[in-house]
MARLUM-503827 format. One record per residue (C-alpha): residue in three letters; x, y negated, z; residue number from 1; chain. Coordinates in nm, 3 decimals, m for minus. Layout:
<pts>
("ALA"; (X; Y; Z); NUM; "A")
...
</pts>
This chain:
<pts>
("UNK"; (3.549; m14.726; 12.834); 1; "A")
("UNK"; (3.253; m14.955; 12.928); 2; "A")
("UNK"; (3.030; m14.634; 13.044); 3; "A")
("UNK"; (3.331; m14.498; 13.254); 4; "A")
("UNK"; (3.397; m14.810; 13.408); 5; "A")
("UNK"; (3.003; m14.840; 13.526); 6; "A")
("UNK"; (2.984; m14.519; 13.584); 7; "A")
("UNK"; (3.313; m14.523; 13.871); 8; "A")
("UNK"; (3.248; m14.843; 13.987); 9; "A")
("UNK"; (2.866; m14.906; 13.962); 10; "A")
("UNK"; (2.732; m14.506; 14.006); 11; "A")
("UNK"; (3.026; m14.301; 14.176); 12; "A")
("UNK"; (3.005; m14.508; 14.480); 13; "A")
("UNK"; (2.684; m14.402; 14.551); 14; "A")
("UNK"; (2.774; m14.022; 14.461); 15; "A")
("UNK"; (3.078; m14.085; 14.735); 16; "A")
("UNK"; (2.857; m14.199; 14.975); 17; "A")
("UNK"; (2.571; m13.930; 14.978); 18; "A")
("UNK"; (2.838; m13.611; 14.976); 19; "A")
("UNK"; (3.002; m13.844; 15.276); 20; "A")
("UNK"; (2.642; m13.860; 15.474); 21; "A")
("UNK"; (2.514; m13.518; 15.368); 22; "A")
("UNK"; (2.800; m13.339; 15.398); 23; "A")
("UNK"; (2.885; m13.437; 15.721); 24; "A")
("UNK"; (2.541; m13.372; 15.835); 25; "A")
("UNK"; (2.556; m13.037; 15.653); 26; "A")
("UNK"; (2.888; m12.943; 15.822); 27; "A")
("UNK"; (2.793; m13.051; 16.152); 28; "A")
("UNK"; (2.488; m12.818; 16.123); 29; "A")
("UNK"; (2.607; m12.518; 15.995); 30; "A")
("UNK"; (2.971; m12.535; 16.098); 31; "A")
("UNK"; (2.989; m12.667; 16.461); 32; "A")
("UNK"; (3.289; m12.446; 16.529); 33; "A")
("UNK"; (3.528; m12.639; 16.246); 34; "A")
("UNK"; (3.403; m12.959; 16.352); 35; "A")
("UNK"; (3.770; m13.026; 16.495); 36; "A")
("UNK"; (4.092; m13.243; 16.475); 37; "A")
("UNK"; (4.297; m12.905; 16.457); 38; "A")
("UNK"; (4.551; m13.044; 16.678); 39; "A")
("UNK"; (4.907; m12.884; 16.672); 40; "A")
("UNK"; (5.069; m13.033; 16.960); 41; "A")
("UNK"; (5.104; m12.707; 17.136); 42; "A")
("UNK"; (5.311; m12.589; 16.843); 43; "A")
("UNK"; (5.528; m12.835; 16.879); 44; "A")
("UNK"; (5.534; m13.163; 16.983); 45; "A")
("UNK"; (5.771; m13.384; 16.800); 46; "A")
("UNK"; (5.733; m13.725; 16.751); 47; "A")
("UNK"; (5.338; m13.645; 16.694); 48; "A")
("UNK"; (5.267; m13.927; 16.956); 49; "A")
("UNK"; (5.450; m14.222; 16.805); 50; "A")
("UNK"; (5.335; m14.083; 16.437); 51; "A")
("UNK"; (4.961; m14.077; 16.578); 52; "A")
("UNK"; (4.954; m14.422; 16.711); 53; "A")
("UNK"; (5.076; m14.560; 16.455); 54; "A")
("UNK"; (4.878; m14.416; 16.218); 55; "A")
("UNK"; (4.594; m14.424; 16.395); 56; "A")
("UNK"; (4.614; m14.811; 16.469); 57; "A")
("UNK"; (4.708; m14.854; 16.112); 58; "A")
("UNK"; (4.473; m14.690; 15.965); 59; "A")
("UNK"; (4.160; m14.867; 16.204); 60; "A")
("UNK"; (4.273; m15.160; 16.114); 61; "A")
("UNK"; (4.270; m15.143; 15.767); 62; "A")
("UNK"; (3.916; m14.986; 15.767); 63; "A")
("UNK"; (3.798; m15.298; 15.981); 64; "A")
("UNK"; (3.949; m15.508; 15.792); 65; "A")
("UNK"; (3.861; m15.378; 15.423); 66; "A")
("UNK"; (3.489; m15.325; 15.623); 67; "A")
("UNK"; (3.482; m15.720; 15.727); 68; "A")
("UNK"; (3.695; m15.880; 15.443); 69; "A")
("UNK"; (3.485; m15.742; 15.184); 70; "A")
("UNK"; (3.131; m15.744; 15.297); 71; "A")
("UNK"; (3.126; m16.095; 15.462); 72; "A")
("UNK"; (2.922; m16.301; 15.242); 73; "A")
("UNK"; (3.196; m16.571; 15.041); 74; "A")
("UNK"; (2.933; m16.845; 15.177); 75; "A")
("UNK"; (2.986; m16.772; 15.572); 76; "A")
("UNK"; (3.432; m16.851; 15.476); 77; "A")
("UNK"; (3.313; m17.164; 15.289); 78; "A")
("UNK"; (3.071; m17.261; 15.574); 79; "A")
("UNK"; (3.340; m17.187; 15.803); 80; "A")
("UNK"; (3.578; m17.466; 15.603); 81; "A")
("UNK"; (3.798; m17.147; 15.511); 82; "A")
("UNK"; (3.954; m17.156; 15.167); 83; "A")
("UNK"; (3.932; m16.859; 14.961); 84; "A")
("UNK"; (4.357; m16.888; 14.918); 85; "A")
("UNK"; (4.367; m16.906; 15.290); 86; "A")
("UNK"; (4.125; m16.608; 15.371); 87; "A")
("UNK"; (4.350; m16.392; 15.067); 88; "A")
("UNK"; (4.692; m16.510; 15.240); 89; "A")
("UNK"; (4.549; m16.401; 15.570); 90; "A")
("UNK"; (4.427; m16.063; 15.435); 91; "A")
("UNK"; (4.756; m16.004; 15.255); 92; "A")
("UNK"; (4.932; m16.061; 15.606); 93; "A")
("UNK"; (4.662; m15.849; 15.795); 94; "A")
("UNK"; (4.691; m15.583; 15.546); 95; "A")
("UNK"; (5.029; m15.595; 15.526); 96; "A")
("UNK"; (5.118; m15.534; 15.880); 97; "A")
("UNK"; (4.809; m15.270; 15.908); 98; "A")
("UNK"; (4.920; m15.083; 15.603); 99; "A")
("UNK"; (5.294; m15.067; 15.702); 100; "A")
("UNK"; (5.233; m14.907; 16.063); 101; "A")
("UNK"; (4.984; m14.664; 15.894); 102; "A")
("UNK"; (5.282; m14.614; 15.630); 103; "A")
("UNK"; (5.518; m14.552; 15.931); 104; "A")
("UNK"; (5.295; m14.345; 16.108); 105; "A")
("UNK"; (5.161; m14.128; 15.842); 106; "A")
("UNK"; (5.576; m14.046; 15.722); 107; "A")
("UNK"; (5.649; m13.954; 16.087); 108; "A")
("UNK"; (5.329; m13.701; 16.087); 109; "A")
("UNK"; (5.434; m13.608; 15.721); 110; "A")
("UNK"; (5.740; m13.486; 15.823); 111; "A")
("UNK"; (5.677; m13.318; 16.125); 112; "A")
("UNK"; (5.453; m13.097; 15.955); 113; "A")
("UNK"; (5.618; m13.017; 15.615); 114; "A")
("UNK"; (5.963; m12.955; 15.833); 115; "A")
("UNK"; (5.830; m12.712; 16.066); 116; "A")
("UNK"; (5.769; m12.365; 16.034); 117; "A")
("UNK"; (5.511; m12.333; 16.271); 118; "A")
("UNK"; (5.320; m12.584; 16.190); 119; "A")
("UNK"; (5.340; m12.491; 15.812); 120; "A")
("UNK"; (5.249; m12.185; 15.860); 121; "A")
("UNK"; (4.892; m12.339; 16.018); 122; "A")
("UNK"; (4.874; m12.589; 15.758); 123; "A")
("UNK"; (4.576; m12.520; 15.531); 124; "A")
("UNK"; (4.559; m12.675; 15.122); 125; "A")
("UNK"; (4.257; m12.918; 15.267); 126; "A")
("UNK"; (4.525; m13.020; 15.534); 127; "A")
("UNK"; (4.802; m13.057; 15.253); 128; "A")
("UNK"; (4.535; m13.269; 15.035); 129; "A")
("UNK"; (4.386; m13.492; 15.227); 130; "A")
("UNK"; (4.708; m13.615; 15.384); 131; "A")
("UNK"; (4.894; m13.683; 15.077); 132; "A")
("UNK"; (4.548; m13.848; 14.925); 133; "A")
("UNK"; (4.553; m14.138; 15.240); 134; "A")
("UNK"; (4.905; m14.170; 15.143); 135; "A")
("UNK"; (4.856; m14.247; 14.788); 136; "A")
("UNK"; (4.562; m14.443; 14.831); 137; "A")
("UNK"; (4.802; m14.627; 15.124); 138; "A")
("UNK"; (5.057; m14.665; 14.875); 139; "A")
("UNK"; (4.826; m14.785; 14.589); 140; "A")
("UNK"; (4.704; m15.057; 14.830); 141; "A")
("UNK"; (5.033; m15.172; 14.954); 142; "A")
("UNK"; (5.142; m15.225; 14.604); 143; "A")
("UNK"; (4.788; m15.433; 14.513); 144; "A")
("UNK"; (5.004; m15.705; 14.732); 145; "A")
("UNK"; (5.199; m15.811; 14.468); 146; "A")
("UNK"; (4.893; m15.851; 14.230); 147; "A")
("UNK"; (4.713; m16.040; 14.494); 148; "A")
("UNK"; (5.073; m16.221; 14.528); 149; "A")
("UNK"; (4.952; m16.334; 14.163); 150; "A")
("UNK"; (4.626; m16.471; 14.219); 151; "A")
("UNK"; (4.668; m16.666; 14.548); 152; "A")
("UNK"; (4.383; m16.938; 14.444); 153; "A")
("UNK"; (4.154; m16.635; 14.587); 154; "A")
("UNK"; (3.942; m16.566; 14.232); 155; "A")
("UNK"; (4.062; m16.231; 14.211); 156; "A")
("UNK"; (3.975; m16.082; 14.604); 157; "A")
("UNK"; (3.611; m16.297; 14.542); 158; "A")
("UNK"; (3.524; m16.103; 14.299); 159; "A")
("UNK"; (3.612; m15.769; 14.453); 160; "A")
("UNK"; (3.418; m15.915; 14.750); 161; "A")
("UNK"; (3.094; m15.987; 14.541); 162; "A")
("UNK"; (3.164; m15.589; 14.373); 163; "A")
("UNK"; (3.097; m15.459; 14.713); 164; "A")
("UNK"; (2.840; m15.636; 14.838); 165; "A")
("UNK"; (2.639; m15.598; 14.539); 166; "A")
("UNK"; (2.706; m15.220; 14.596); 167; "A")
("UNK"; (2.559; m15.244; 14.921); 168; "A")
("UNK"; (2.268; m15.427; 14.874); 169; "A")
("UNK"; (2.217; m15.182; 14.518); 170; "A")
("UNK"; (2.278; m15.437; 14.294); 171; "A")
("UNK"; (2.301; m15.269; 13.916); 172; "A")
("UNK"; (2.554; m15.533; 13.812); 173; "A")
("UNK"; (2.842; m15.453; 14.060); 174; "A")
("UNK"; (3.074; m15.331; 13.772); 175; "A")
("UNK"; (3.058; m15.609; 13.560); 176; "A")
("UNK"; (3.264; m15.813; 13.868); 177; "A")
("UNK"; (3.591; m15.625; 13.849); 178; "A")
("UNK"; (3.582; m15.560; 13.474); 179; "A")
("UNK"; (3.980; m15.751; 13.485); 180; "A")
("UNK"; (4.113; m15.647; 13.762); 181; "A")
("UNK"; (4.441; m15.528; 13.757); 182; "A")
("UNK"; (4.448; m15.168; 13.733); 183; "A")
("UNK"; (4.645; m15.134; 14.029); 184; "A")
("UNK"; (4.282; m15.280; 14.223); 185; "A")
("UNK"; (4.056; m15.009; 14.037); 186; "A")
("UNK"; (4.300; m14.692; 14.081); 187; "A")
("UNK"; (4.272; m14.826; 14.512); 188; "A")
("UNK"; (3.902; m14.849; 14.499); 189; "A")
("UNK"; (3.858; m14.540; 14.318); 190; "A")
("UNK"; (4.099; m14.334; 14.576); 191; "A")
("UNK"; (3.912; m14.530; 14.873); 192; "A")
("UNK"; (3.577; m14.408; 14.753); 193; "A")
("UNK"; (3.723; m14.034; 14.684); 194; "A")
("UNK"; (3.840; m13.961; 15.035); 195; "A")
("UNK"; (3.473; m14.015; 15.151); 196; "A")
("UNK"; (3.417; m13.783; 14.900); 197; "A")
("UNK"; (3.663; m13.513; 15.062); 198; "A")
("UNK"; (3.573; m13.657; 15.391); 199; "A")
("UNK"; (3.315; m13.345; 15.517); 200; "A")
("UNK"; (3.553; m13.078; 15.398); 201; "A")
("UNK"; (3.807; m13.168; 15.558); 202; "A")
("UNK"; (3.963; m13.235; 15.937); 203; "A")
("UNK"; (3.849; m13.620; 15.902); 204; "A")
("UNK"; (3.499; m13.513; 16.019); 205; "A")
("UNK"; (3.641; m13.562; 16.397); 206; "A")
("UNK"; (3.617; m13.885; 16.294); 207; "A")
("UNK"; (3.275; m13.891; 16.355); 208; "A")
("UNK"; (3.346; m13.787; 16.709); 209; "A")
("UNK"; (3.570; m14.075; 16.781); 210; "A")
("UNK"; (3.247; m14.328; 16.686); 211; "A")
("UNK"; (3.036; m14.115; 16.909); 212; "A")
("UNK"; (3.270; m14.123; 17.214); 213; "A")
("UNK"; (3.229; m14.504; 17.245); 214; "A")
("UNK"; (2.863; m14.412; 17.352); 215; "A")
("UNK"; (2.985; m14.279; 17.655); 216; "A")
("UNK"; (3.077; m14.650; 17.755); 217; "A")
("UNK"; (2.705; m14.734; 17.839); 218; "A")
("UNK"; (2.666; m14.365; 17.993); 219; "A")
("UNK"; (2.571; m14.384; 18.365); 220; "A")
("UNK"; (2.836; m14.251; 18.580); 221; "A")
("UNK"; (2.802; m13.882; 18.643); 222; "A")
("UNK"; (2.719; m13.813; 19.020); 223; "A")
("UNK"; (2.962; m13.506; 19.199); 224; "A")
("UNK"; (2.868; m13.424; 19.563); 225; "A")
("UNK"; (3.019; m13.206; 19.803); 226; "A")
("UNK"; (2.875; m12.921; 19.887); 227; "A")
</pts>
């Protein structure tokens, strides 16, 4: 059990990260034409805009927040006069909020395409996976809540803290931080780093697009003259 736990959580990161890099560079190479959000508004409607802004703000939230909360160094919150119990309350309530519009949003979108036939019948199994994968690994981090609920002195999200940034800086110790945490914690980290894993074979590569689009914002404006 020692090897498998350094293996997931001190070597699989690493594995999740290059398919996530390569892949997407691979796909975006080689298979320009599926580089797509596959939307299926034209089939029908629905409530797709209400489920896609809500999942959409949901589900940004929670990756700037995870992004932030866990690779912020622990000594910029205690040079800040921030208590670790007060930073873990405030990410509960952040995450909280953020996970149940993404929860809302992704039920509306779940529905609407498991209830009609046209849009089933477009549906691929990657579609069918990756949805119901950010719903379990939504699900598996709403429920870490109530273990956080049980460690509010701020020990417990400090040491998941100090696991990721050790990952990031390629630290060969990273493991040995969340050795107890609740298993609740590990089965959420391990789904979080699997979807980057399915990320490139899958519709999420748009999401690349979306980060690119902000570069238009510095663009100079496009000049149209009359002929």
């Amino acid at each position: 059990m020692e090897y498998f736990h350094q293996f997931i959580f001190g070597i699989y990161p690493y594995i999740a990260l290059a398919i996530f890099l390569l892949g997407s560079l691979i796909r975006f190479d080689r298979e320009q034409y599926t580089w797509k959000s596959d939307s299926s508004q034209v089939l029908y409607a629905g409530n797709l805009r209400t489920g896609n802004i809500l999942f959409h703000l949901g589900i940004i939230g929670l990756f700037f927040g995870h992004l932030g909360g866990l690779l912020t160094p622990v000594w910029v919150w205690d040079a800040l006069g921030i208590s670790h119990g007060t930073k873990q309350l405030f990410a509960m309530v952040a995450g909280g909020i953020m996970g149940g519009l993404c929860l809302i949003g992704i039920l509306i979108l779940l529905v609407r395409r498991f209830t009609n036939n046209r849009i089933m019948a477009v549906t691929t199994i990657k579609d069918k996976v990756v949805i119901l994968w950010i719903l379990a690994t939504l699900l598996l981090g709403l429920s870490s809540l109530f273990a956080s609920a049980g460690h509010m002195d701020g020990h417990m999200m400090v040491l998941l803290m100090t696991w990721a940034q050790h990952i990031v800086t390629f630290r060969g110790d990273a493991a040995s931080f969340i050795v107890e945490a609740p298993l609740v914690f590990k089965l959420h980290l391990f789904m979080g780093m699997s979807l980057f894993v399915i990320f490139p074979f899958t519709r999420l590569v748009h999401v690349w697009s979306g980060f690119g689009a902000v570069t238009y914002l510095g663009r100079a404006y496009q000049l149209v003259r009359p002929r």
